[in-house]
C-alpha positions, 0 to 999 in steps of 0.5 A, spaced: 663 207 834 657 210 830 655 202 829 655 199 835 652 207 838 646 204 834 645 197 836 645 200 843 640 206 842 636 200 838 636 195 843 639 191 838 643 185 841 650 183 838 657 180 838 663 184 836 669 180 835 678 182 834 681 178 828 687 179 825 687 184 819 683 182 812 681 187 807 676 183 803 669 180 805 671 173 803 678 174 808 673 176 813 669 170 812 675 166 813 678 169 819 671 168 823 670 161 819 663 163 818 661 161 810 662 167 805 654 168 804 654 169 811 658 175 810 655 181 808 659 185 803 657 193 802 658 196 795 656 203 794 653 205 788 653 213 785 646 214 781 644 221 779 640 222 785 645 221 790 649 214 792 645 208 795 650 202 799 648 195 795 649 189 801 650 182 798 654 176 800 661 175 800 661 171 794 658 174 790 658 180 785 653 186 785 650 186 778 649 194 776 645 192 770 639 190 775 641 195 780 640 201 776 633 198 772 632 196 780 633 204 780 630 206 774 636 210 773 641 208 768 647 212 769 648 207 775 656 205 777 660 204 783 663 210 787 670 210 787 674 210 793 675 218 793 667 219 794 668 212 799 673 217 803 668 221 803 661 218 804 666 213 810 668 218 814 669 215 820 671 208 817 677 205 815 677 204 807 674 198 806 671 196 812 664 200 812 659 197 815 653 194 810 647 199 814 646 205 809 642 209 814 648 210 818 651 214 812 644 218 810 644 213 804 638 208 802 640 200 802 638 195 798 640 187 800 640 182 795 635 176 797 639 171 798 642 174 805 635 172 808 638 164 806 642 166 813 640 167 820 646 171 822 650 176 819 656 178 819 659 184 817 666 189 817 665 194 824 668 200 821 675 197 821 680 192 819 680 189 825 674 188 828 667 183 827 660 184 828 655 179 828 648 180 829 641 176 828 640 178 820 632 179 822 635 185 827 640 187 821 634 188 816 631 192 821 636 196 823 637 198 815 630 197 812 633 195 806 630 194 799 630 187 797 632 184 790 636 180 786 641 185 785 647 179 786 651 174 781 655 169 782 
């Protein structure tokens, strides 16, 4: 609910749809048939500083090594699912929307989700889509952009 109170209040337009159950970024590209590099895939990293949500397409995997020099701190490393449960609170575990600003942390976008004009995304559970203009979703997270994805 949080997300899309956002969109509305940001005049933001998109297209919420239901689909059957996925529990992966690449099973929710699947279900929407949509390609997997349309589906941006949140991945939250813990730093000394606090946590930051890493947005990259489906396929792909987060690269900490470029994350943490991106950063200039070496103690990066992923956020385990007790600290999701936390961070997440309203969301279902795994299905957290990629807008770190929506959870009091920065984001930050691999370049290559800019190569689509949409995206799509987990809308806070297992069962629910949104599909928005990536120039809105850009917008909305105001993100770093880097190459911090690999194949």
């Amino acid at each position: 609910m949080r997300l899309e109170t956002m969109l509305r209040q940001r005049g933001i337009a998109y297209e919420k749809h239901n689909h059957s159950p996925t529990f992966t970024s690449q099973g929710l590209a699947q279900a929407k048939h949509v390609s997997g590099y349309e589906v941006a895939k949140p991945v939250v990293v813990k730093t000394t500083a606090g946590f930051t949500l890493c947005a990259l397409p489906a396929p792909l995997h987060l690269d900490l090594d470029r994350v943490a020099e991106l950063l200039h701190d070496k103690s990066v490393r992923l956020a385990t699912e007790h600290e999701m449960r936390g961070l997440f609170d309203d969301c279902e575990l795994g299905a957290e929307p990629p807008i770190g600003e929506l959870f009091g942390m920065q984001t930050i976008m691999d370049e290559s989700l800019r190569d689509d004009e949409y995206i799509v995304m987990q809308a806070g559970t297992h069962t629910e889509a949104i599909r928005l203009r990536r120039e809105d979703w850009e917008r909305i997270c105001n993100p770093t952009v880097a190459p911090i994805a690999r194949a």
